[in-house]
C-alpha positions, 0 to 999 in steps of 0.5 A: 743090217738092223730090222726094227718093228715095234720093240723087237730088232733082228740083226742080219748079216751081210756078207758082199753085199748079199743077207745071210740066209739063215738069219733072215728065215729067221726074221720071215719066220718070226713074222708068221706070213700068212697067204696074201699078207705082205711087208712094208719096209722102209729104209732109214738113212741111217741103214736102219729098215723099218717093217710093217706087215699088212694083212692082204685080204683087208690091207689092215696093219697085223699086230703081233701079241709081242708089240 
């Protein structure tokens, strides 16, 4: 499975239908969640997932310096 937001893409494995936990701590690590911000994932009918990170508080798009 391919997460894509911005120009960054993670690749996470999945084994019988489950993710491969490491590689996906990776990818909730790299997004560096604070309390109350939450994802918006969209799924591509191409199995590609497309993510967007909301600030909680305030219900704004975080960016990131990596965009």
């Amino acid at each position: 499975m391919e997460i894509r937001m911005a120009d960054r893409i993670w690749t996470i494995p999945v084994n019988n239908m489950r993710l491969e936990v490491l590689a996906f701590n990776e990818f909730v690590a790299d997004l560096n969640l604070k309390f109350l911000d939450y994802l918006v994932v969209a799924m591509l009918h191409t199995v590609e997932f497309r993510v967007v990170v909301l600030h909680g508080d305030n219900d704004s798009e975080r960016l990131y310096n990596w965009f």
